[in-house]
DOSE-566300 format. One line per 4 residues: number of its first residue (from 1); their letters; for each residue x negated, y negated, z negated of N, C-alpha, C. Coordinates in steps of 0.001 Angstrom, whole numbers. Each point is the difference from the previous one (the first is absolute). Example, Ala and Ser with C-alpha at 12.3 -4.5 7.8 and 13.67 -1.06 7.14 Angstrom:
<lotis>
1) AS) -13190/5690/-7800/890/-1190/0/-900/-1200/0; 350/-1050/720/-820/-1190/-60/770/-1090/-730 $
</lotis>
This chain:
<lotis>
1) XXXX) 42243/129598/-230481/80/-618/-1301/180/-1509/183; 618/-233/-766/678/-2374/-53/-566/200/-1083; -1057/-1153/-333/-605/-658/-954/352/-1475/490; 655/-450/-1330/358/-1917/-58/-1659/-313/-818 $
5) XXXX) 207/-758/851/-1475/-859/-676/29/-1395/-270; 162/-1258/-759/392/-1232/196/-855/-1054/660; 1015/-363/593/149/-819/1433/-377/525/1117; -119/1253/-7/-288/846/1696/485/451/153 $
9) XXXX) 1590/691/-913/1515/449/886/-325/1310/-751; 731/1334/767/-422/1374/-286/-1119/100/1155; -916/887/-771/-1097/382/1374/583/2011/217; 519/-57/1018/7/1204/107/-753/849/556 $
13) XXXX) -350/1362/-344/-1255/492/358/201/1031/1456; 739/143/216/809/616/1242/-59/-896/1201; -50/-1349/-54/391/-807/943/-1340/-1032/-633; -1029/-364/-664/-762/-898/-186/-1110/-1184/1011 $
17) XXXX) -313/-560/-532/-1076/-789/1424/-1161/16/-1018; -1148/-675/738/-1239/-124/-746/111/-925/-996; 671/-911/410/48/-1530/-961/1593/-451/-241; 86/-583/-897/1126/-694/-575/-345/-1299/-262 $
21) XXXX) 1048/-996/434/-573/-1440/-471/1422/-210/-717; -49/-1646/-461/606/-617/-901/-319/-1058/-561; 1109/-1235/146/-211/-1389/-633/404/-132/-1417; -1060/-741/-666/437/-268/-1502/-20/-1486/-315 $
25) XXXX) 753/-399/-673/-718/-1447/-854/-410/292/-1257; -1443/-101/-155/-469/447/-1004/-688/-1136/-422; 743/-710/-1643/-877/-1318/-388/611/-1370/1220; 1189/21/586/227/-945/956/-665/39/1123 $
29) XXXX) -636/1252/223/-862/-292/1038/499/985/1187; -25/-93/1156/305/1131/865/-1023/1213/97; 170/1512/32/-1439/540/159/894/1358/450; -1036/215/1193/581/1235/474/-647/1517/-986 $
33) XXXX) 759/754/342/-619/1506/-610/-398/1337/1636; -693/316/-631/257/1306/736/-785/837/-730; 743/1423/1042/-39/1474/-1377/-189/893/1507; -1341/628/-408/-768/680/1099/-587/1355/-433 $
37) XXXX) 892/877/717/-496/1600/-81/-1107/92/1204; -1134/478/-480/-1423/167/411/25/1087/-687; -508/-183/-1210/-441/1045/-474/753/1276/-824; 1361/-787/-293/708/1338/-151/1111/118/513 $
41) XXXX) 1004/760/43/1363/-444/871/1160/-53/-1022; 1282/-548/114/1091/-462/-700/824/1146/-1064; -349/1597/1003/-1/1014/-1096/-904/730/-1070; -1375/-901/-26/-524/226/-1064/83/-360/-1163 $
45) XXXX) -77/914/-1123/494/-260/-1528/-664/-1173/-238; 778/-869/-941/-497/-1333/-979/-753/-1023/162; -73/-236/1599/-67/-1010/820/1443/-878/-100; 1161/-276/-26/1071/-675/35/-239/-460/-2092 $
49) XXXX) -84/1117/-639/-126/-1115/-1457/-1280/-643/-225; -1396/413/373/-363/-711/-253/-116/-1958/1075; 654/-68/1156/600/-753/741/822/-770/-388; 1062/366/-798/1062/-707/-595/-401/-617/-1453 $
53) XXXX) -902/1140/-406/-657/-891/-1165/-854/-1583/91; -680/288/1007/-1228/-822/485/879/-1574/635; 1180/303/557/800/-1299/637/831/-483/-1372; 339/364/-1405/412/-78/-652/-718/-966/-655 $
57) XXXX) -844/-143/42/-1688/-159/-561/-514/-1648/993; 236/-429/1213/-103/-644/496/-656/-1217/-691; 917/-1463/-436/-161/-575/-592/-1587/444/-483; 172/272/-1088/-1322/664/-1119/-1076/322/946 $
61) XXXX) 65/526/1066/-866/386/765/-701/-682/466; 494/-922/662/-125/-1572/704/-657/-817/-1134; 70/125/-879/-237/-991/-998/-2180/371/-70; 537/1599/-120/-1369/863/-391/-875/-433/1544 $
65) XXXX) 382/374/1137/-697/-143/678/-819/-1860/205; 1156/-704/176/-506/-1497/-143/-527/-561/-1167; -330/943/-757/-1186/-300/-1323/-1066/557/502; -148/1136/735/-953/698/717/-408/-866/789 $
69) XXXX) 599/-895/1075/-628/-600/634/-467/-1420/-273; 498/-491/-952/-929/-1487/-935/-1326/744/-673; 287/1258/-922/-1339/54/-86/-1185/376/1303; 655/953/714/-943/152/1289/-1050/-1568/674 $
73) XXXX) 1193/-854/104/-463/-1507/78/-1007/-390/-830; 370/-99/-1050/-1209/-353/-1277/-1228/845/223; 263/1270/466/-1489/816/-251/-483/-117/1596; 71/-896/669/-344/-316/1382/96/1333/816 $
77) XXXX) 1006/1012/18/714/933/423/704/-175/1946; 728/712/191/625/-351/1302/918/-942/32; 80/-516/-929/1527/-1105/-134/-1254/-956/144; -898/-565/-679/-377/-866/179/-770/-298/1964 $
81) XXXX) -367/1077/99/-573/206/1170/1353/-583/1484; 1021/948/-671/1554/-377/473/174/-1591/341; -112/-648/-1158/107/-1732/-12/-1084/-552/609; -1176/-244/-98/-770/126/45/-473/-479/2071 $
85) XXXX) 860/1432/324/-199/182/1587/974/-1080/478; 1241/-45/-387/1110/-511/381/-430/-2010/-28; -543/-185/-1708/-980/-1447/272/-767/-371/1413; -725/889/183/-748/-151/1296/707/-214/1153 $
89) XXXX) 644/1029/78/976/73/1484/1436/-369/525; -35/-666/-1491/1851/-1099/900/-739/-1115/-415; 387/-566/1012/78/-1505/326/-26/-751/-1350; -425/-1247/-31/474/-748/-1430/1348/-747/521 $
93) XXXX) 595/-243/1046/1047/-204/-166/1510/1352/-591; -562/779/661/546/1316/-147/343/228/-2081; -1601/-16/-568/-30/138/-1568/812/-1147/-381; -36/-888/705/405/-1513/-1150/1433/579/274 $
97) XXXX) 502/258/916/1564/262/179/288/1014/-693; -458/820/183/28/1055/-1076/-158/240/-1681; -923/-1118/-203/-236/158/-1558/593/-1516/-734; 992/-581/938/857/-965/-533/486/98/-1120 $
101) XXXX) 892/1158/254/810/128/-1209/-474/312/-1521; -1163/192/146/-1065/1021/-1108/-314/-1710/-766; -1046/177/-1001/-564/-782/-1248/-1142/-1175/748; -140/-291/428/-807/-718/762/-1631/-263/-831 $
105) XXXX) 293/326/-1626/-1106/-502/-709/-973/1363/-360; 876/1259/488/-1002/1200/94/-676/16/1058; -1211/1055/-157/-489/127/1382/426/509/748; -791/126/1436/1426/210/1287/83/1656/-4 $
109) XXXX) -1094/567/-498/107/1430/-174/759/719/-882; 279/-528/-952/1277/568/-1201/1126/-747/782; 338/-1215/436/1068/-259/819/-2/768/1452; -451/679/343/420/730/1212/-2/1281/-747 $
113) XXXX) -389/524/-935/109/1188/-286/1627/11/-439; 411/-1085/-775/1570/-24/-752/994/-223/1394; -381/91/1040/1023/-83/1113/107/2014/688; -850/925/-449/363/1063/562/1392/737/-710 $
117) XXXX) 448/310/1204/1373/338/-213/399/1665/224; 450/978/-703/-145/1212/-46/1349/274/1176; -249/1034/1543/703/-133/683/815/1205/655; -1277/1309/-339/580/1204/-186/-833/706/-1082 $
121) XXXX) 557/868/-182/-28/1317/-1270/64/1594/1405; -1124/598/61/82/1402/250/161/1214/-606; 621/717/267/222/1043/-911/-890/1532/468; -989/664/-647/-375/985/533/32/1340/-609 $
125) XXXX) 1150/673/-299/288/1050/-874/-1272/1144/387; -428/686/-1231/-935/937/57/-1794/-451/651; 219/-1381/-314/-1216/-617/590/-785/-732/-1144; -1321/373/-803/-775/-648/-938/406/-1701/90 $
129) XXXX) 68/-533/1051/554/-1751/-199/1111/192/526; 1112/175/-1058/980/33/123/1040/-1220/937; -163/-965/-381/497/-1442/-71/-1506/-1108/860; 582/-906/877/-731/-886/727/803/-799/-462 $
133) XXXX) -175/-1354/-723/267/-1154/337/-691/-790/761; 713/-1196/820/-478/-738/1347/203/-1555/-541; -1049/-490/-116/521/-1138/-254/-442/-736/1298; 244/-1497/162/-685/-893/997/356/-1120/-112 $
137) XXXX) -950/-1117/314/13/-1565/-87/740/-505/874; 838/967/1035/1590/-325/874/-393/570/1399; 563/587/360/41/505/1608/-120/-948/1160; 368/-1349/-596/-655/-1202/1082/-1081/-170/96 $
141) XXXX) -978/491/-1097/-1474/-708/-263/-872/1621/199; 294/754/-46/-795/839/-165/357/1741/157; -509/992/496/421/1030/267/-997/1265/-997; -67/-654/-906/-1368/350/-933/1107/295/-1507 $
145) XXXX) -593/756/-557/606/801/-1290/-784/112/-1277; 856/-626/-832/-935/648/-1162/1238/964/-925; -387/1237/-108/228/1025/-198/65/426/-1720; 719/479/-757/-32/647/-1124/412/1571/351 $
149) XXXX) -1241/1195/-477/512/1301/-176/271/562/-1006; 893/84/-562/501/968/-604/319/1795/-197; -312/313/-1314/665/1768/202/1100/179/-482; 735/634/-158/1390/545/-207/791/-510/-1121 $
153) XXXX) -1064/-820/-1002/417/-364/-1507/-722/-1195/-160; -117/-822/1144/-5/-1268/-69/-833/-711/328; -1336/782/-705/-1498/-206/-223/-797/-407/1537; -5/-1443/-449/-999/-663/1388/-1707/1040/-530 $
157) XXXX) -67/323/1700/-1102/920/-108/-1110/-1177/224; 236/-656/1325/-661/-763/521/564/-1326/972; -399/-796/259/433/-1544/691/-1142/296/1187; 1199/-274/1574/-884/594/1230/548/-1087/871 $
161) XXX) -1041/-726/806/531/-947/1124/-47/398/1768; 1444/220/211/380/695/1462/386/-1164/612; -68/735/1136/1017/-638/1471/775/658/792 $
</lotis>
């Protein structure tokens, strides 16, 4: 079976791999994708629409999750914990270079929070958290994640900080 899915080509189920990746500019921004059979495989039913629905959806999604993670911040959540760590452990030359470009008259914690940048999107068909977003304060500074999960219809379940 060829299922087109957008921006991951046809996935055919005869010839498939575990993962599919893919570059987007989403919002001007670069952000990779990937689309990962774990839990079900490429010939299972209504995995490809609800997939195509969900990347359709992007934008909006992004929007939902990074409201998820300002409030997470406000309710002293993992985002704040996120900033928080990162204060401590770069350098102040490191932050000042970094939070240049930002408001100088906020505090340095809402200005380092407005520098995370969303860098991949996971895809996990047939998996309760459907969707991982990855954000990070830049791959020069840090190998640390703050995370939005999502299920299949958009809905940030929870805000999780990886590495």
């Amino acid at each position: 079976m060829k299922t087109p899915v957008s921006y991951f080509g046809t996935i055919d189920s005869d010839t498939f791999h575990q993962s599919y990746g893919a570059r987007i500019t989403l919002e001007n921004h670069d952000v990779f994708l990937d689309l990962n059979f774990y839990t079900v495989s490429p010939e299972s039913d209504g995995w490809a629409n609800i997939c195509n629905s969900y990347l359709e959806n992007l934008s909006a999604y992004k929007q939902a999750v990074e409201t998820a993670i300002l409030k997470n911040f406000k309710e002293n959540g993992e985002a704040r914990k996120y900033i928080n760590f990162h204060l401590k452990e770069l350098s102040s030359n490191t932050l000042k270079k970094m939070m240049h470009p930002t408001d100088a008259s906020q505090p340095n914690d809402e200005r380092l929070l407005s520098l995370l940048q969303l860098k991949r999107i996971g895809f996990y068909p047939g998996d309760s958290i459907y969707a991982v977003w990855d954000y990070t304060l830049g791959w020069q500074y840090t190998d640390q994640l703050l995370v939005g999960n999502t299920d299949n219809r958009g809905l940030v379940k929870y805000i999780s900080w990886e590495s």
